[in-house]
C-alpha positions as CSV (number, residue, x, y, z in Angstrom):
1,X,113.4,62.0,64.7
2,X,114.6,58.5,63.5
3,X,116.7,56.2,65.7
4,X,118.6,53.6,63.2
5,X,118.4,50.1,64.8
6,X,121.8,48.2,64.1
7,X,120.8,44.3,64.6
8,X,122.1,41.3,63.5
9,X,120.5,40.0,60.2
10,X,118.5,37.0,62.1
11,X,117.0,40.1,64.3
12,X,115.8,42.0,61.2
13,X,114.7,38.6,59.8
14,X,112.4,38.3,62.4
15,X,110.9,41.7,61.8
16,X,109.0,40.3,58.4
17,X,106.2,39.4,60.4
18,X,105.3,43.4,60.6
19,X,104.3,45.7,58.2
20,X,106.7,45.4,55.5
21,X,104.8,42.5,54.3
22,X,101.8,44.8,53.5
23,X,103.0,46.2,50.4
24,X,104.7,42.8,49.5
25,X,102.4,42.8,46.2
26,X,103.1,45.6,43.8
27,X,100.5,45.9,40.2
28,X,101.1,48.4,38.1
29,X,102.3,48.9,34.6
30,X,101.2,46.7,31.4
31,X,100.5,43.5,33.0
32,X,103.4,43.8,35.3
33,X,103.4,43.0,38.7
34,X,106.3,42.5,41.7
35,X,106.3,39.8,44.7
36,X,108.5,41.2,47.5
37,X,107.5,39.0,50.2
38,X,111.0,36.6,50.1
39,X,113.1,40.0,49.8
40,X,114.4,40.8,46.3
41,X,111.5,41.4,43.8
42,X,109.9,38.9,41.6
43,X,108.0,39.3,38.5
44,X,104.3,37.8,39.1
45,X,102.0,36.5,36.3
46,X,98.7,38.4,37.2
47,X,96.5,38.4,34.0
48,X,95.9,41.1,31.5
49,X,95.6,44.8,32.6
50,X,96.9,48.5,31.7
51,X,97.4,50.8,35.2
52,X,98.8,54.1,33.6
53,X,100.2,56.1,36.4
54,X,98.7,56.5,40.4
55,X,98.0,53.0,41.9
56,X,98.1,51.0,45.1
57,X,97.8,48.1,46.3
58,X,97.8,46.1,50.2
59,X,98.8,42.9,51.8
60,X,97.5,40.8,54.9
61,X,100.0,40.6,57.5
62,X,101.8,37.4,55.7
63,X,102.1,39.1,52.1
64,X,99.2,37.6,50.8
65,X,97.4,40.1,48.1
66,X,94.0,41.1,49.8
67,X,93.1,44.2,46.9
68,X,94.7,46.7,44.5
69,X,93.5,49.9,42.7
70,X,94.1,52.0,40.0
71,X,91.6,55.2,41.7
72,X,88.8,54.0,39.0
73,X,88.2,50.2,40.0
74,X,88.9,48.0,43.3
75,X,90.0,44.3,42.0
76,X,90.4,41.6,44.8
77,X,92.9,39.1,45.3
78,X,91.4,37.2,42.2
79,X,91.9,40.4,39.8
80,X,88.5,40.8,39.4
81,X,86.8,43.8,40.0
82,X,84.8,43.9,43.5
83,X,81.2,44.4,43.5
84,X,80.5,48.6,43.3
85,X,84.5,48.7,42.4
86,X,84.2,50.5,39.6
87,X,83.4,54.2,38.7
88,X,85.7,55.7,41.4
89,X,86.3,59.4,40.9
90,X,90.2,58.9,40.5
91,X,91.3,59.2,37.2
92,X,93.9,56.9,35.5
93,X,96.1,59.4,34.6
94,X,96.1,60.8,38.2
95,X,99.4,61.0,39.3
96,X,98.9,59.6,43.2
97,X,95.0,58.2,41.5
98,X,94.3,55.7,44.4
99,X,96.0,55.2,47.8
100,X,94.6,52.7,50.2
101,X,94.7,53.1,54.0
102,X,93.3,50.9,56.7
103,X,91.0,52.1,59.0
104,X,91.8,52.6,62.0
105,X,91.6,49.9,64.7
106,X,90.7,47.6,62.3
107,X,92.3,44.7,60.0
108,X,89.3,44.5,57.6
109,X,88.0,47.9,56.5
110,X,89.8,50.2,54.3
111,X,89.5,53.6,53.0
112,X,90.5,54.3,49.2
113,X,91.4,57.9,48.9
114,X,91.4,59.6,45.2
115,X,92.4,62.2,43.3
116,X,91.3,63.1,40.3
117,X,93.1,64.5,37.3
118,X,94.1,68.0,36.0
119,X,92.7,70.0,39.4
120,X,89.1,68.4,38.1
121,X,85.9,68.4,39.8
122,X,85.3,64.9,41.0
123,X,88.1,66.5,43.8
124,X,89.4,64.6,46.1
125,X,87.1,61.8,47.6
126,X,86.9,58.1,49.3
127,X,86.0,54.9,48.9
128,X,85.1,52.1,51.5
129,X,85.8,48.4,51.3
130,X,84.9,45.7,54.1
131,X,86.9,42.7,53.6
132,X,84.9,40.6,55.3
133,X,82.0,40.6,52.2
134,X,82.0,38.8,49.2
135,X,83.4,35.4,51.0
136,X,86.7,37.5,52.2
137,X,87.0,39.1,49.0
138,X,85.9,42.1,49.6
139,X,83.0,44.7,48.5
140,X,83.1,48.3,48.5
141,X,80.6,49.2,50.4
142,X,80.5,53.0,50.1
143,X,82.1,55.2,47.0
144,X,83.1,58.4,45.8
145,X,82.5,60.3,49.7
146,X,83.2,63.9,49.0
147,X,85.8,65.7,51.0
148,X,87.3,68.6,48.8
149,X,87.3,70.2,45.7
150,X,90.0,71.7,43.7
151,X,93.0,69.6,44.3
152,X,96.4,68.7,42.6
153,X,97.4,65.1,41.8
154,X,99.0,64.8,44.7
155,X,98.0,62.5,48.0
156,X,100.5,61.1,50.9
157,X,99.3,59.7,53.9
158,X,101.4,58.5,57.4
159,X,100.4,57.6,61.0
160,X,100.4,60.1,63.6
161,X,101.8,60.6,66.4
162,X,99.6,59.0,68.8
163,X,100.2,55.8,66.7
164,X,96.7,54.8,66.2
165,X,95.2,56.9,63.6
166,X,96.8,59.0,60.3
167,X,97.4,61.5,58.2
168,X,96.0,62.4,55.0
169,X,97.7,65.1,53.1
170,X,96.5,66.7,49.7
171,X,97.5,70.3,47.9
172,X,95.1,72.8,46.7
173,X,95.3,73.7,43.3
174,X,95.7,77.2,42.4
175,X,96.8,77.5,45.9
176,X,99.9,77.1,48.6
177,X,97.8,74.9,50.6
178,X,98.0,72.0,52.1
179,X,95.3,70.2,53.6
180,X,95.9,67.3,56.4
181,X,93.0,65.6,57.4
182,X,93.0,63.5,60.5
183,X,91.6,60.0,59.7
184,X,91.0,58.4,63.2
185,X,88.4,55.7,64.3
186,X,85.6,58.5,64.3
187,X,86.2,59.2,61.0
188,X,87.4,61.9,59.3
189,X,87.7,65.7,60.5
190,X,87.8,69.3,59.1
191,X,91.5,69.3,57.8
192,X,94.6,71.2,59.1
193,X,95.1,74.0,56.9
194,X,98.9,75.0,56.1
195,X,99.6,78.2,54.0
196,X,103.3,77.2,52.8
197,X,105.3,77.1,49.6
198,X,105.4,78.2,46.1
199,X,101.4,79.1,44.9
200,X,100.8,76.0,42.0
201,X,99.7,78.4,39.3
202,X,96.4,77.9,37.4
203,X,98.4,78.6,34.0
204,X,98.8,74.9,32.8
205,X,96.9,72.0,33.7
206,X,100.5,70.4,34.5
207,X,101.3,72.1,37.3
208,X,99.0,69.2,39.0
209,X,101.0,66.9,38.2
210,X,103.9,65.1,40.1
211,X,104.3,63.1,43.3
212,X,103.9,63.5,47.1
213,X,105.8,61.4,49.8
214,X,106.2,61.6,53.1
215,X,109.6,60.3,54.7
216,X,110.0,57.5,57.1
217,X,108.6,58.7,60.1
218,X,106.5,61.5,58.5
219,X,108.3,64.8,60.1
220,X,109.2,65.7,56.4
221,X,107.1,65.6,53.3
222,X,108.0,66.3,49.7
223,X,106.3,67.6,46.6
224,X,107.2,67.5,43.2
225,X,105.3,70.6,41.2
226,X,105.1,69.2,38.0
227,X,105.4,72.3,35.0
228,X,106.3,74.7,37.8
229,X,110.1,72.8,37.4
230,X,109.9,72.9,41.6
231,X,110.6,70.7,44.2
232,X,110.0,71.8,48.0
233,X,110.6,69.9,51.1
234,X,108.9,70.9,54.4
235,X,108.8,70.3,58.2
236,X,105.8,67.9,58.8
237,X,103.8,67.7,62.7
238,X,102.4,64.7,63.3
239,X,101.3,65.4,66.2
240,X,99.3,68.3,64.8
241,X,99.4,68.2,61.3
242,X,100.9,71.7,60.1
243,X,103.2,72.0,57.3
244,X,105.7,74.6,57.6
245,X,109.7,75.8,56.8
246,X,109.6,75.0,52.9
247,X,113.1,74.3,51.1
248,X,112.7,75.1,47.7
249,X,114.9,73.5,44.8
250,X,114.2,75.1,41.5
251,X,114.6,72.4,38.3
252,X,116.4,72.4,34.6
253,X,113.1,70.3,33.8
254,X,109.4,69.1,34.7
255,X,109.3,66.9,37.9
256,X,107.2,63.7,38.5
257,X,108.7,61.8,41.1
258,X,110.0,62.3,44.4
259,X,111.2,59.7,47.6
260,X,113.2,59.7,50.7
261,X,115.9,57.4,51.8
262,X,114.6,55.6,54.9
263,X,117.0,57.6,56.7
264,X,115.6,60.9,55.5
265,X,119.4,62.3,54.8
266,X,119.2,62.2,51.1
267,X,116.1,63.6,48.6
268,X,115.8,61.8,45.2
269,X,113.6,63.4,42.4
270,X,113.5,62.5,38.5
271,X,112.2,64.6,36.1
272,X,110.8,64.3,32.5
273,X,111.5,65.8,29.1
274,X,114.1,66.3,26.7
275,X,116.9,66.6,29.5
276,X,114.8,63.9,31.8
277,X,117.3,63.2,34.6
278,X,117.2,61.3,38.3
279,X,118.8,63.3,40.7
280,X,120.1,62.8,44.3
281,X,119.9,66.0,47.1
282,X,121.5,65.6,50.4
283,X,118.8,67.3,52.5
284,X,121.0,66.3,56.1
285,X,122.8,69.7,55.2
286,X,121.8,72.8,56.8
287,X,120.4,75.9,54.1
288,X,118.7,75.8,51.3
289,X,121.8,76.8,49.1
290,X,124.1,73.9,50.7
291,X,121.4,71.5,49.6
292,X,121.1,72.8,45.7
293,X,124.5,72.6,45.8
294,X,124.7,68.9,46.6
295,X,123.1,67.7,43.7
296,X,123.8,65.0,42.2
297,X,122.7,63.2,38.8
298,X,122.9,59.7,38.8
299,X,121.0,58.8,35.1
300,X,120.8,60.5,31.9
301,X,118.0,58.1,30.6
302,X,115.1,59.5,28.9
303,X,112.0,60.1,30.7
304,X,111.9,59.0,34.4
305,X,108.5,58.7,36.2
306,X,107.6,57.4,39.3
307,X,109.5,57.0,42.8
308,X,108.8,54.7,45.1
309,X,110.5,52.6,48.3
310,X,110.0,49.2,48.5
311,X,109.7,46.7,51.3
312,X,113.6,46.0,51.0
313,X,114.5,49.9,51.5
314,X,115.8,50.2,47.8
315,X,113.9,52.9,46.0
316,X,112.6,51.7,41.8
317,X,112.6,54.1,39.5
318,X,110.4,54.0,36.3
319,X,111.8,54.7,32.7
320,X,108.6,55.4,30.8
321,X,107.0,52.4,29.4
322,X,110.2,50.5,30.0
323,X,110.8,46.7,30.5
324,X,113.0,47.7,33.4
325,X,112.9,49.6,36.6
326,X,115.9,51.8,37.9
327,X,116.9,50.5,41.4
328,X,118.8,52.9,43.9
329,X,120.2,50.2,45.8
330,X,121.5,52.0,49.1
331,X,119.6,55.3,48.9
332,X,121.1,56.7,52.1
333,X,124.5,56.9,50.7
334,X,125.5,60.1,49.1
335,X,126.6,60.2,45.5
336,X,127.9,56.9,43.4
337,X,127.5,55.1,46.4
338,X,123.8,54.9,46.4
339,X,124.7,52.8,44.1
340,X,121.7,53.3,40.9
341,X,121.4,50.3,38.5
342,X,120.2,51.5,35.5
343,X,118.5,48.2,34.3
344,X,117.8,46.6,37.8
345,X,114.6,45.0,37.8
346,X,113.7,42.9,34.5
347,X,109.5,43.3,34.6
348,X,109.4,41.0,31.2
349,X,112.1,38.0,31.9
350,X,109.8,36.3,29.2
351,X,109.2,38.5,26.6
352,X,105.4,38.7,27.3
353,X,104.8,42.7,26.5
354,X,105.2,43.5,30.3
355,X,106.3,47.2,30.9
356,X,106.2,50.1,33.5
357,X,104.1,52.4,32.7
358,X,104.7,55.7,34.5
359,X,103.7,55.1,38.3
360,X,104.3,52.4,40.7
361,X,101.8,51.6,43.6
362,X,101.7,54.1,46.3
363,X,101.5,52.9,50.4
364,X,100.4,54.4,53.7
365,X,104.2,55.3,54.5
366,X,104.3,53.6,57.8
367,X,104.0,50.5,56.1
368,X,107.6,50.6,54.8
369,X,109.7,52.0,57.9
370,X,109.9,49.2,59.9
371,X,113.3,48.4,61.0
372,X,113.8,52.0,62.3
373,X,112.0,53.5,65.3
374,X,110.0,57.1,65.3
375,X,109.8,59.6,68.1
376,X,106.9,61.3,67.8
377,X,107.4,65.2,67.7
378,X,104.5,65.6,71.1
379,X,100.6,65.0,71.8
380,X,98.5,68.1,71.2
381,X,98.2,70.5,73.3
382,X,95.3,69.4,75.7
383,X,97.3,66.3,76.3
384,X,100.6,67.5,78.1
385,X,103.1,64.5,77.9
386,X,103.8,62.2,81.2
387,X,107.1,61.3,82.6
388,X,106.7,57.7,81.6
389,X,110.4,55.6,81.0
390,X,110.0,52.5,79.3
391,X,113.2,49.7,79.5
392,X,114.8,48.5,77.8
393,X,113.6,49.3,74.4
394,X,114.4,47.1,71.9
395,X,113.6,44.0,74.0
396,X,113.7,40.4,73.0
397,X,111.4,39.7,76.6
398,X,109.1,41.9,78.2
399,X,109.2,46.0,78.8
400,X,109.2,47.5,81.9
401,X,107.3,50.7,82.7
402,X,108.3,53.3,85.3
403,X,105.6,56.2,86.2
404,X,105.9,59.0,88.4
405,X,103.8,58.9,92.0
406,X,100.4,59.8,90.8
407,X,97.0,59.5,93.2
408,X,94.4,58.6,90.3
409,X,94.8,54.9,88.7
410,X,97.4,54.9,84.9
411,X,96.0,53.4,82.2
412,X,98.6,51.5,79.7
413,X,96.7,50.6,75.9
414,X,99.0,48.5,74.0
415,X,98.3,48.4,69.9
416,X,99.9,46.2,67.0
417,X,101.2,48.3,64.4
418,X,97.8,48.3,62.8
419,X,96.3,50.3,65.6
420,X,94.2,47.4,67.0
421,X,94.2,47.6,71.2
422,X,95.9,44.4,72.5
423,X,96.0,44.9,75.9
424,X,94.7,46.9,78.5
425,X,96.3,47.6,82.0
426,X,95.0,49.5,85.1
427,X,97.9,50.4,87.3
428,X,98.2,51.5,90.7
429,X,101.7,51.9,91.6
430,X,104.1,53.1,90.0
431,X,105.6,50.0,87.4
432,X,104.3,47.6,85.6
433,X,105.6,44.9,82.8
434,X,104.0,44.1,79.7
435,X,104.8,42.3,76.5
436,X,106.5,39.0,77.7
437,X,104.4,37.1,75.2
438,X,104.2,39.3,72.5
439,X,105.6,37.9,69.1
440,X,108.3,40.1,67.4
441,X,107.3,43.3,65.9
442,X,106.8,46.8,66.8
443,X,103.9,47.7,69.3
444,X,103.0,51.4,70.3
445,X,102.5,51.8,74.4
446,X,100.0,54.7,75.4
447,X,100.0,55.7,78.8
448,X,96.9,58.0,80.2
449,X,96.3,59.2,83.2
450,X,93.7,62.4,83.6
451,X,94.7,64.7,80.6
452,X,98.2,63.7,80.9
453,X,99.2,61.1,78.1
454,X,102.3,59.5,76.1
455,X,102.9,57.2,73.1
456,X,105.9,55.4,73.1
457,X,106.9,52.9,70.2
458,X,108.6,49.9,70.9
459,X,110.7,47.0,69.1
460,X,109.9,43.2,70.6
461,X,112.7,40.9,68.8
462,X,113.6,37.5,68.7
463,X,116.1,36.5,71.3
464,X,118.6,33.8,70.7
């Protein structure tokens, strides 16, 4: 569930110390690369380089570029490749090739996830890389970990419910199956298996292909089914990690790209070949039949690529090997009022060669939802949830805590939005304050006491 937070502009202003600043650096494309960090997109000069489709890419904290990757090589902030960086098992025609997560409880070690192409064997693996090698450049200090074979070109990854650990979600190929694995500080499980959705058929190599995303606060995730002319949206746990109550869209065309609004009311897909089209659902409506029928086409370019949300909430759109990028402008507004731009981002202002090429960079999802708050969906099972109240929430001062009468001492962990612990707190009665000198941003607050535990999220903003 998504709670929309209507501030004034200096409030959300002060949010741009959070996340959003971690996919301020987009590479992708033919020597084409985007600097979000002061809002609008700007074209960087980067070097010389060709990133065919799947990519990613991640920020420090401030916006500064810390590493990017294509799913074959890890360059630093220097666009060099790291030492071990290349020979990763993605593949660069992968359609989701690379995606980079942070490990959990920590704001210098990353995982690189891959997949490779065409359902291949290489699977879908990961990488390591410790920023705090190479003089702060970074070093991958582990590559190409197996975790499972057989896989489409798909990979989307969120935060769960608890707030301090993820998901990562691939698709079987010749399969329904999805398979969520639970990345936490431990490392990384057996997966969640979910048996949901059209079978992607063995028949042609491009049913692989197309793009995964979750929305906002991860309770939905879509798939684009690439030959199979499908798109399905599901029900997403993230408390447990299930997949389940598929809406199915059938398609005039092959599908690549997929995205929510922020606001998870409206679906946008584009699709590829002779009658390539974007198109806009509005998934807020109840049945399957009520959402075919709100569709809407909004281009009737020739082929359309890659999906993906930026930092500013706009969604690009890539026209194949095209100086421009679409821009849906206000996604969560239904028909000409999303307002599409055709020719919205110039990627070669001086005439330099620089083009899309089919993908854009990929991000955890979390990282782009921060000026709306998630409610998580529940804890698992062997953690029944507490009767914990937390007010006010947004607070531009501290939070105050209420607990029921328990006998046994309540534990309160507070973590940034990276999952590092900030504070710990033993408490005794039955209320306690906490955050009076946190800087703005969004925190998560986990109370425990015996098996009993809750995760709230919670918005610290600047007062006037």
């Amino acid at each position: 569930m998504i709670k929309t937070l209507l501030f004034f502009t200096t409030l959300i202003t002060g949010l741009s110390v959070m996340a959003q600043h971690r996919a301020d650096k987009w590479i992708f494309g033919q020597n084409t690369s985007l600097n979000f960090t002061n809002g609008s997109p700007v074209v960087m000069n980067t070097g010389t380089f060709t990133i065919s489709e799947g990519c990613s890419s991640v920020c420090d904290n401030s916006g500064a570029l810390m590493f990017y990757t294509d799913g074959v090589t890890v360059w630093d902030s220097t666009h060099t490749a790291m030492p071990n960086g290349t020979g990763l098992a993605g593949d660069i025609s992968s359609t989701q090739s690379g995606l980079i997560v942070p490990f959990p409880l920590s704001d210098s070690k990353y995982y690189v996830f891959t997949v490779t192409a065409d359902g291949g064997e290489n699977g879908f693996r990961y990488s390591l890389v410790d920023m705090t090698l190479n003089n702060g450049l970074g070093d991958v200090t582990d590559k190409n970990i197996f975790i499972a074979d057989s896989v489409t070109e798909k990979l989307a990854t969120v935060r769960d419910a608890a707030g301090t650990g993820y998901w990562i979600v691939v698709h079987k190929w010749g399969s329904d199956t999805f398979l969520a694995y639970h990345l936490i500080v431990e490392g990384i499980g057996s997966p969640v298996i979910s048996h949901s959705g059209i079978v992607y058929t063995t028949s042609a190599i491009q049913n692989t292909y197309g793009q995964m995303k979750f929305s906002s606060c991860g309770e939905r995730i879509g798939v684009a089914a690439g030959y199979l002319n499908t798109v399905e949206v599901f029900d997403f746990n993230v408390a447990t990690g299930v997949v389940s109550n598929p809406v199915t869209i059938p398609m005039t065309e092959h599908v690549y790209g997929i995205e929510f609004s922020k606001l998870t009311n409206m679906l946008y897909v584009s699709q590829y070949g002779d009658l390539a089209t974007l198109l806009q659902y509005n998934i807020s409506l109840s049945g399957t039949a009520a959402i075919i029928a709100s569709e809407i086409q909004l281009s009737f370019t020739g082929s359309i690529y890659a999906l993906q949300m930026g930092p500013d909430g706009k969604i690009y759109v890539v026209k194949s090997f095209n100086p421009y990028l679409g821009v849906i402008n206000e996604p969560d507004n239904y028909s000409i009022n999303c307002n599409y731009v055709e020719n919205g981002v110039d990627l070669d202002p001086n005439f330099m060669g620089n083009s899309a090429a089919l993908g854009l960079p990929g991000f955890m999802q979390s990282f782009l939802n921060t000026d709306i708050l998630c409610e998580t969906t529940g804890l698992p099972a062997d953690e029944p949830v507490s009767e914990v109240s937390i007010y006010p929430n947004p607070s531009a001062e501290e939070f105050y805590l209420k607990f029921p009468s328990v006998s046994i001492p309540i534990e309160v962990n507070v973590y940034n939005y990276l999952g590092e612990k900030i504070e710990q707190i033993s408490v005794t009665g039955n209320e306690v304050t906490v955050g009076k000198n946190f800087a703005p941003g969004m925190y998560f607050i986990r109370t425990l006491y015996g098996k009993s535990a809750q995760t709230i999220r919670v918005l610290k903003y600047q007062g006037f």
